[in-house]
C-alpha positions as CSV (number, residue, x, y, z in Angstrom):
1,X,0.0,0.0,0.0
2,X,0.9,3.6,-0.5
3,X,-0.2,7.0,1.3
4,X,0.7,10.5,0.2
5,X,0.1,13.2,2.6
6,X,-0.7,16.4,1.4
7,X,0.8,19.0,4.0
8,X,0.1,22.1,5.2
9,X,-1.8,23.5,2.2
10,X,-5.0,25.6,2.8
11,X,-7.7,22.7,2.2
12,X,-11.3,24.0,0.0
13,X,-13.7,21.1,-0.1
14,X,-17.1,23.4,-0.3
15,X,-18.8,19.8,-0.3
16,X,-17.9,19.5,3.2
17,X,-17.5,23.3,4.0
18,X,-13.4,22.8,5.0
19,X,-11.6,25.9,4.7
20,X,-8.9,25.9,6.5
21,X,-4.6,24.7,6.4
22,X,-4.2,21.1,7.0
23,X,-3.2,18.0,5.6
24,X,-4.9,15.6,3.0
25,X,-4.7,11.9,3.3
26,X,-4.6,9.8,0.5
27,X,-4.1,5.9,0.9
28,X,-4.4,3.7,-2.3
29,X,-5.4,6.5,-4.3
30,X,-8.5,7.4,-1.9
31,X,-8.9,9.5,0.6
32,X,-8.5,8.8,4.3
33,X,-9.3,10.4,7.2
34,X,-6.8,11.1,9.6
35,X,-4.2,8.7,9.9
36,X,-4.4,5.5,11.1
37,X,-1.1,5.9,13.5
38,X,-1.1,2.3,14.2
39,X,-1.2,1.6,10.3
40,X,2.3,0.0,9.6
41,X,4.4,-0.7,6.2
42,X,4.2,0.9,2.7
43,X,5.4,4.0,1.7
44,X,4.7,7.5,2.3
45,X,5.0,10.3,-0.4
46,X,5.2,13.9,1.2
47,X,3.7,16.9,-0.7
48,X,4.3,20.3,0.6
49,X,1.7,22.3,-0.1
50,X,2.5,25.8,2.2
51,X,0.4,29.0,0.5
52,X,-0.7,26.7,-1.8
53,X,-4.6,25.7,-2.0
54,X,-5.5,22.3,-2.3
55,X,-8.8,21.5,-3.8
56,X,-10.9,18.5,-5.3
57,X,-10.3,17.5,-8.5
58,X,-12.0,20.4,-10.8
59,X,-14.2,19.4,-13.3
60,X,-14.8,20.8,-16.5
61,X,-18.7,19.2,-17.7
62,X,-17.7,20.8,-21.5
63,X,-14.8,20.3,-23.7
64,X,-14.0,18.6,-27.4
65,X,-11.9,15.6,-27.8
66,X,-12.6,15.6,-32.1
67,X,-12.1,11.9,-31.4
68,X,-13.1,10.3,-33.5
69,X,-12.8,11.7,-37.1
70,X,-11.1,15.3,-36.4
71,X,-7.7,13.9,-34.8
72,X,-5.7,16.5,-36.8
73,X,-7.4,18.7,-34.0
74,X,-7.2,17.3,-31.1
75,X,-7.5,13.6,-29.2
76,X,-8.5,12.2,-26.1
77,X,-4.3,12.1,-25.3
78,X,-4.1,15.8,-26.0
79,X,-7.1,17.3,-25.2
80,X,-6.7,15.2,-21.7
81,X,-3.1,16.5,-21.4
82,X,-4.4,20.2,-21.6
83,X,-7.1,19.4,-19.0
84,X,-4.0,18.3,-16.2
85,X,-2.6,21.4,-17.3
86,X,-5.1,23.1,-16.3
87,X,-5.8,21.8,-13.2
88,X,-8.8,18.9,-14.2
89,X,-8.9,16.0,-13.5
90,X,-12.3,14.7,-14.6
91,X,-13.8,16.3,-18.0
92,X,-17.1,15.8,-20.2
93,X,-16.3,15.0,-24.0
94,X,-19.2,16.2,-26.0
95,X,-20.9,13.8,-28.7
96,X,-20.2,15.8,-31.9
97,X,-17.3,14.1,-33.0
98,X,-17.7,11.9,-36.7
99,X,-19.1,9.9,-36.3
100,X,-21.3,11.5,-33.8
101,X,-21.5,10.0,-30.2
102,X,-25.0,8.6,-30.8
103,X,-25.2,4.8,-30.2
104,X,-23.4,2.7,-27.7
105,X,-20.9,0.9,-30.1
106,X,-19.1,4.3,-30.6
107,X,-19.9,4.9,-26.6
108,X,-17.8,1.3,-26.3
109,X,-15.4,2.4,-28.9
110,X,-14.6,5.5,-27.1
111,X,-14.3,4.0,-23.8
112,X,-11.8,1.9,-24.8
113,X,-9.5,4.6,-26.3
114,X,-10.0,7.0,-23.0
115,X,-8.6,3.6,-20.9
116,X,-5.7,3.6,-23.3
117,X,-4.6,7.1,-23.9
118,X,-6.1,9.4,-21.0
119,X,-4.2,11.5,-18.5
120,X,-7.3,12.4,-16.7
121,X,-10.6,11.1,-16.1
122,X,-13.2,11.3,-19.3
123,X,-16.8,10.9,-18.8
124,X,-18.7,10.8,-22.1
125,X,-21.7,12.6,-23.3
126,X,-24.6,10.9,-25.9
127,X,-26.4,12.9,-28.6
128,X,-30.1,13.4,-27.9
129,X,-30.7,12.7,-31.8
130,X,-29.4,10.3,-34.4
131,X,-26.3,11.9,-36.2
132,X,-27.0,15.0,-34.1
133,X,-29.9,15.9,-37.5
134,X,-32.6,16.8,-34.6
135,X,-34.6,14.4,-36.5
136,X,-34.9,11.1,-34.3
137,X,-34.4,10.3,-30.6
138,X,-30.7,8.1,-30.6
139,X,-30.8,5.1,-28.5
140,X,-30.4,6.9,-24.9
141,X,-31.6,3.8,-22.8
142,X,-28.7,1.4,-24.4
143,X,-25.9,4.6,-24.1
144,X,-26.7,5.1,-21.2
145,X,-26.2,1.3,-20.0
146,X,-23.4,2.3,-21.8
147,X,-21.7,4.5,-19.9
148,X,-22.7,8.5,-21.3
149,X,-23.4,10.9,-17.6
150,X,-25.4,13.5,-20.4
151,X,-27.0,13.8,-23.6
152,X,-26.6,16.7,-25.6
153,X,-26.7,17.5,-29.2
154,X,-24.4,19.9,-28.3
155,X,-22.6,22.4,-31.3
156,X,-26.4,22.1,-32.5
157,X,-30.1,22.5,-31.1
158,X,-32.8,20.5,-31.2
159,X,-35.4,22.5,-32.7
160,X,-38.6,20.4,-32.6
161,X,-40.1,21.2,-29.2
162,X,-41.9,17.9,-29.1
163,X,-38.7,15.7,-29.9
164,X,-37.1,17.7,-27.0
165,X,-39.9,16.6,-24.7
166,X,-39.8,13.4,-25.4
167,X,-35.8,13.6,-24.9
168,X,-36.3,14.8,-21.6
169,X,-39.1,12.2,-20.6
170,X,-36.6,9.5,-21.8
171,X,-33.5,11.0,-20.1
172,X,-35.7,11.4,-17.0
173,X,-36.2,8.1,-16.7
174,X,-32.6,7.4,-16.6
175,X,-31.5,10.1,-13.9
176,X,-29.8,11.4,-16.9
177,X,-29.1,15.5,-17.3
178,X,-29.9,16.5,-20.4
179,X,-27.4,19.7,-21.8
180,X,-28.6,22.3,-24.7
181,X,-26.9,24.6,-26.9
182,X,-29.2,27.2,-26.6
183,X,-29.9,28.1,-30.4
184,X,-33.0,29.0,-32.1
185,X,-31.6,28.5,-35.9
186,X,-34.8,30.8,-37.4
187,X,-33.7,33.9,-35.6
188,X,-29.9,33.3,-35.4
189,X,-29.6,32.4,-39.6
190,X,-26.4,32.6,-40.6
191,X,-25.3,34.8,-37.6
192,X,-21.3,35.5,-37.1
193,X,-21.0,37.9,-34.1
194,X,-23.3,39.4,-32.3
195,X,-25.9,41.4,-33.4
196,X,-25.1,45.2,-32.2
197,X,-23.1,48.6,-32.8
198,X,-20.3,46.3,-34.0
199,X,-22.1,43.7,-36.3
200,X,-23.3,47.0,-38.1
201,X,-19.7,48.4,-38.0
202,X,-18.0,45.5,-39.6
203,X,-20.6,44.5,-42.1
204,X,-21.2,40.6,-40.7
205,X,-24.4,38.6,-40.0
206,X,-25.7,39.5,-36.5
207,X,-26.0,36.5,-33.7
208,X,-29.0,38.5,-31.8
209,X,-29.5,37.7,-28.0
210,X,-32.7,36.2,-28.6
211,X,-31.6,33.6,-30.4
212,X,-30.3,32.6,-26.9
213,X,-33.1,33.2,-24.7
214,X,-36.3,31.8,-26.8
215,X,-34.5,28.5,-26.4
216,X,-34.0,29.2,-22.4
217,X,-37.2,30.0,-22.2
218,X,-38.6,26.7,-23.9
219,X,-35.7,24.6,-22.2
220,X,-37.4,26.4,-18.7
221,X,-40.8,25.3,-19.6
222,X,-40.2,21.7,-20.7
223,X,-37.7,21.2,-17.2
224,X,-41.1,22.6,-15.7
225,X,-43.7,20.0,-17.8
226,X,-41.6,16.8,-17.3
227,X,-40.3,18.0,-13.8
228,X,-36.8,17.2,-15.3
229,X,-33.5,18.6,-15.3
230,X,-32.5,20.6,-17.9
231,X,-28.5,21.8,-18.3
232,X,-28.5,25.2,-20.3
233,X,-24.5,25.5,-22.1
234,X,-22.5,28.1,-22.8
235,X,-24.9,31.2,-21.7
236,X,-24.0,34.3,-23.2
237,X,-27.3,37.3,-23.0
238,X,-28.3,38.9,-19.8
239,X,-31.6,38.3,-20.7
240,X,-31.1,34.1,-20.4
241,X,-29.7,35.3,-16.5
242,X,-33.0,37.1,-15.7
243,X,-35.0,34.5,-16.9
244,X,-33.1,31.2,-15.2
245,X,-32.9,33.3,-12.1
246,X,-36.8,33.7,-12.2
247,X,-37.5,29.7,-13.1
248,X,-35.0,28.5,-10.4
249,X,-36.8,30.7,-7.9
250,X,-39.9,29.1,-8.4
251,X,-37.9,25.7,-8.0
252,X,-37.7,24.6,-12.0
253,X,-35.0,22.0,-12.4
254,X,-32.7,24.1,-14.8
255,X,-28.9,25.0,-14.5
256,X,-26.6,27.0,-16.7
257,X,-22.9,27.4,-17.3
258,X,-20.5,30.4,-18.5
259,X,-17.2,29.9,-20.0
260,X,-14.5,32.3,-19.5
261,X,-14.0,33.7,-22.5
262,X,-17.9,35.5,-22.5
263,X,-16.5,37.6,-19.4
264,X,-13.3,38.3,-20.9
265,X,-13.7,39.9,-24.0
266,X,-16.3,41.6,-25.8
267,X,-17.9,41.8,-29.4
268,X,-15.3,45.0,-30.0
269,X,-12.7,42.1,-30.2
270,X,-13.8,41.2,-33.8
271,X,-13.2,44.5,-34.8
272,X,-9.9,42.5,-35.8
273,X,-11.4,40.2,-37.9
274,X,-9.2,37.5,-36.2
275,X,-11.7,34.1,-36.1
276,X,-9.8,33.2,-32.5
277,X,-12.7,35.4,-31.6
278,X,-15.9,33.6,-33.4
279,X,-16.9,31.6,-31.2
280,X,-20.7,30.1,-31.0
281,X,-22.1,31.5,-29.1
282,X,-20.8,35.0,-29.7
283,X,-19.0,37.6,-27.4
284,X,-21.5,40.7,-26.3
285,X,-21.5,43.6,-24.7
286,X,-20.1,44.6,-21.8
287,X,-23.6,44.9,-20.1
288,X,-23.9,41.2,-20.6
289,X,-20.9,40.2,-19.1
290,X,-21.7,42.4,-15.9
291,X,-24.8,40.4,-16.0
292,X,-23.3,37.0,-16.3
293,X,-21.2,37.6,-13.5
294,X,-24.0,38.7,-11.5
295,X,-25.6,35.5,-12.1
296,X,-22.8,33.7,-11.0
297,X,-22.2,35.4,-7.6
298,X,-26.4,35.2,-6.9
299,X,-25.8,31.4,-7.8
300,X,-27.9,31.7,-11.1
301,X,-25.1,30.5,-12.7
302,X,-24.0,27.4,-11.1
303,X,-21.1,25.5,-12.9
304,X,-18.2,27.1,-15.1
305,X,-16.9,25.1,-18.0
306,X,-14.4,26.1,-20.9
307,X,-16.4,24.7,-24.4
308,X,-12.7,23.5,-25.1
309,X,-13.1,23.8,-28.7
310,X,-10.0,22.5,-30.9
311,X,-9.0,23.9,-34.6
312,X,-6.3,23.6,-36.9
313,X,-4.6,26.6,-38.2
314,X,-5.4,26.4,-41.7
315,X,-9.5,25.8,-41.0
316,X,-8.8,29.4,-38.6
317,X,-7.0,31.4,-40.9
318,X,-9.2,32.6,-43.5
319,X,-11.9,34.4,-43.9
320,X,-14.0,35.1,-41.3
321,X,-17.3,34.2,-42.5
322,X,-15.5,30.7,-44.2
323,X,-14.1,29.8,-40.3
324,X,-15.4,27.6,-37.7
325,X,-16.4,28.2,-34.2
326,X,-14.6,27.8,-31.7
327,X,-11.5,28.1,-29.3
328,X,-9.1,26.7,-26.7
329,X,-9.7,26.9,-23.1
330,X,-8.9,24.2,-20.9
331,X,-5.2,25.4,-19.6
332,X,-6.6,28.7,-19.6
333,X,-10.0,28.7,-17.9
334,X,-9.3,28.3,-14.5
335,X,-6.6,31.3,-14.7
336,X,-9.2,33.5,-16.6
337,X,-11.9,33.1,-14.3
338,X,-9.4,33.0,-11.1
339,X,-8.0,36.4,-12.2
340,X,-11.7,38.4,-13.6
341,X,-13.9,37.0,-10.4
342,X,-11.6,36.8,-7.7
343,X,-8.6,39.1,-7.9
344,X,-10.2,42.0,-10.4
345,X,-14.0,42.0,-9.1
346,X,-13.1,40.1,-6.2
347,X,-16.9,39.0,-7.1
348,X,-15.9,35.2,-5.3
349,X,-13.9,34.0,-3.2
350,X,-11.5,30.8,-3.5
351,X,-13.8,28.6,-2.0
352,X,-16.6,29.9,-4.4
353,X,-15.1,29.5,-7.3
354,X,-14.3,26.1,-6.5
355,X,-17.6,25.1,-5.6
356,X,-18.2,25.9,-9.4
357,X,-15.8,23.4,-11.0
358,X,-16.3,20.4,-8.0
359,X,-19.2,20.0,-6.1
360,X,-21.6,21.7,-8.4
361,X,-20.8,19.7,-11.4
362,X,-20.6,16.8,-9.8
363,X,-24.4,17.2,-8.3
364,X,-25.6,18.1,-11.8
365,X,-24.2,15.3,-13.2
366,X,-24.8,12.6,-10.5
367,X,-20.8,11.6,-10.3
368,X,-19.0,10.6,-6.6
369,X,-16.1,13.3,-7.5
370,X,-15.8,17.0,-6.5
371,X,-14.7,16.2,-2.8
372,X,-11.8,15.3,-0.7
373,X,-14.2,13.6,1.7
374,X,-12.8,10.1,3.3
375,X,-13.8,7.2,1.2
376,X,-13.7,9.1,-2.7
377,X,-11.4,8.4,-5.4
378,X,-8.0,10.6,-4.6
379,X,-8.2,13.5,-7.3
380,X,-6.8,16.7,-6.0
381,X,-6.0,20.1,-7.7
382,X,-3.3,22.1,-5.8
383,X,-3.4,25.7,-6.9
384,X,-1.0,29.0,-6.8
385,X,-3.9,31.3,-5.8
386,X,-1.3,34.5,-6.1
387,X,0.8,33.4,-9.5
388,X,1.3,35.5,-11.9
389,X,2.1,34.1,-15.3
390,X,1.5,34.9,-19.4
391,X,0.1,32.3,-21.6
392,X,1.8,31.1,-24.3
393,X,-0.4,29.5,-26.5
394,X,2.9,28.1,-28.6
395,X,3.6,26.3,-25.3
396,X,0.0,24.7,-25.1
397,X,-0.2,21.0,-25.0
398,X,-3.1,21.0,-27.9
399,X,-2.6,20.0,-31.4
400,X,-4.9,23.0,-32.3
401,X,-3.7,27.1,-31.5
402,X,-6.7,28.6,-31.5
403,X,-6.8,30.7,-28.6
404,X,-8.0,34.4,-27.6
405,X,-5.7,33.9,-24.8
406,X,-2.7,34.0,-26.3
407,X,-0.1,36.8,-24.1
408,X,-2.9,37.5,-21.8
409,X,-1.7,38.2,-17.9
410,X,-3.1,36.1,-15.5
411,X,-3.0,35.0,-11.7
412,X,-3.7,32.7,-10.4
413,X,-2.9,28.9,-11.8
414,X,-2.9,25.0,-10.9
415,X,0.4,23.8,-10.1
416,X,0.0,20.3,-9.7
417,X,-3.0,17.5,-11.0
418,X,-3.6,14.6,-9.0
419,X,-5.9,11.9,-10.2
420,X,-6.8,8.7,-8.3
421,X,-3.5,9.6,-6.0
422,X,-1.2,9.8,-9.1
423,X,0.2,12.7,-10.4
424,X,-0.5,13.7,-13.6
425,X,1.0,17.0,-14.2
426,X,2.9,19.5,-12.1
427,X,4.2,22.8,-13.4
């Protein structure tokens, strides 16, 4: 047997409500309480962890693999690479990948390459629809005996109301989250940025916020018919914040999520024309982002996730309208948000923004992770709270560059990855 104490780092576990320095126990890669003084034999690995933080494993519940079929992007041994970088240790692979997550041979398939070539844990996500077409329900009862924690049609939306009702019926029987990309094709068209002062500026197809919050709205009322959960991705509009934070009050079953790079910049970015900033869905306005980050200090806003988004260089550089959406974020997330919310707004603390990445997405989606409690698998984050640093996206473990991030000044930063008591990555 082996232990590994982690010493003398200040300890977050909002699942438990520690806060405090102390020592973490790990004993054949769980966790233990304190030590068993009497416990003899084996040996013991020392971790110093002084002004460091030491957390659960974060958990980031979106991010894109492209395996299979877009490998020249990314794959489960990179992408899972740039998620210890950044401090995860358990991440969500969406279903979009060709071909398409959507039937539990490719769920199998999958499986076996995460076993094979993962640094971190991967927990898989099923399309709601056949070939992701919004067309016909996919076999969700045999993926889920499968293995998938989600369905999602995710870089699309469902459209048909009544085919998303009976999703959610079907998912509900399972215990099984259902995510949306909050879309409303009709009103969106062939959208590029949003729709605003600078759409009109630059001449390119407006992405308006409503596009956004019709689907909120119809994802709130079908969570409220089938009394199911329903996982809203990626929110962007201020308007989707007012109206989640008026469903949850009435006790609706709906969640949200907000990726770093909707705080960070705005639509005055693509006043560049570079496509590292088309992303779907789009930056806003800075009136948005004051009200995203409301949402996430009231709670509205529950979970924070990248939408780790892989593309090559050639499929990026051209023009804008021709490019895909899209961007990096995994080895860049927890540093963005760490630096905007806690140090800048000081709108959380360290312990809040935890909660967002470990216990929280670990409720939603129904896995024993997101806690350093005795008796869970041993996946720990230790973090830098004060670092400063630059990011350098030539320096990124990704096969893909895309990144917004590139030479922005952060602080904040995971030092070291843990998972199942082994470590994974350490800076």
């Amino acid at each position: 047997m082996k232990e590994i104490c982690i010493r003398g780092g200040r300890v977050i576990d909002p699942a438990s409500g520690r806060d405090g320095v102390g020592d973490v126990w790990i004993r054949d890669g769980v966790f233990v309480g304190e030590r068993d003084l009497h416990w003899e034999g084996g040996e013991v690995e020392e971790i110093l962890a002084e002004g460091l933080i030491v957390a659960p494993g974060l958990i980031d519940l979106h991010v894109h693999f492209r395996e299979p079929g877009q490998t020249h992007k990314e794959t489960v041994a990179s992408g899972t690479l740039c998620a210890a970088a950044g401090g995860f240790t358990s991440v969500v692979a969406m279903p979009n990948t060709s071909p398409a997550v959507d039937s539990p041979a490719t769920v199998t398939w999958l499986q076996e390459k995460i076993r094979q070539a993962a640094a971190v844990n991967v927990f898989l996500s099923g399309a709601i629809t056949k070939g992701l077409g919004g067309e016909e329900l996919a076999p969700i009862g045999s993926m889920v005996k499968a293995g998938v924690v989600a369905i999602t049609d995710d870089g699309r939306c469902v459209q048909n109301h009544e085919l998303m009702r009976r999703a959610l019926e079907y998912a509900k029987m399972f215990g099984l989250p259902l995510f949306d990309h909050c879309q409303d094709y009709g009103l969106v068209g062939d959208g590029i940025m949003h729709e605003g002062d600078w759409s009109l500026r630059l001449g390119l197809p407006g992405w308006p916020r409503i596009g956004e919050e019709i689907i909120v709205a119809r994802n709130i009322m079908l969570s409220e018919l089938c009394d199911a959960p329903v996982h809203c991705q990626h929110i962007t509009s201020g308007g989707s914040v007012r109206l989640l934070r008026e469903a949850k009050a009435r006790g609706v079953k709906i969640s949200a999520e907000v990726c770093p790079h909707h705080l960070w910049f705005t639509d005055a970015c693509l006043e560049s024309f570079d496509a590292n900033f088309k992303m779907n869905p789009p930056l806003r306005e800075q009136g948005d982002i004051d009200l995203l980050v409301e949402g996430v200090v009231d709670g509205t806003i529950e979970v924070l996730a990248s939408d780790h988004a892989p593309h090559a260089a050639y499929e990026k550089e051209v023009e804008i309208d021709q490019a895909p959406f899209g961007i990096l974020g995994l080895e860049t997330e927890l540093a963005a948000f760490s630096t905007l919310l806690v140090h800048r707004r000081k709108a959380l603390d360290w312990s809040g923004l935890i909660a967002r990445y470990t216990v929280n997405p670990a409720r939603l989606l129904r896995l024993e992770r997101g806690t350093l409690a005795a008796g869970a698998v041993a996946d720990v984050t230790l973090i830098d709270p004060g670092m400063g640093w630059r990011y350098d996206v030539g320096e990124s473990f990704s096969l893909s560059r895309n990144s917004p991030f590139h030479d922005q000044e952060f602080v904040g930063r995971a030092v070291r990855t843990i998972v199942g008591g082994k470590t994974v990555w350490s800076l």
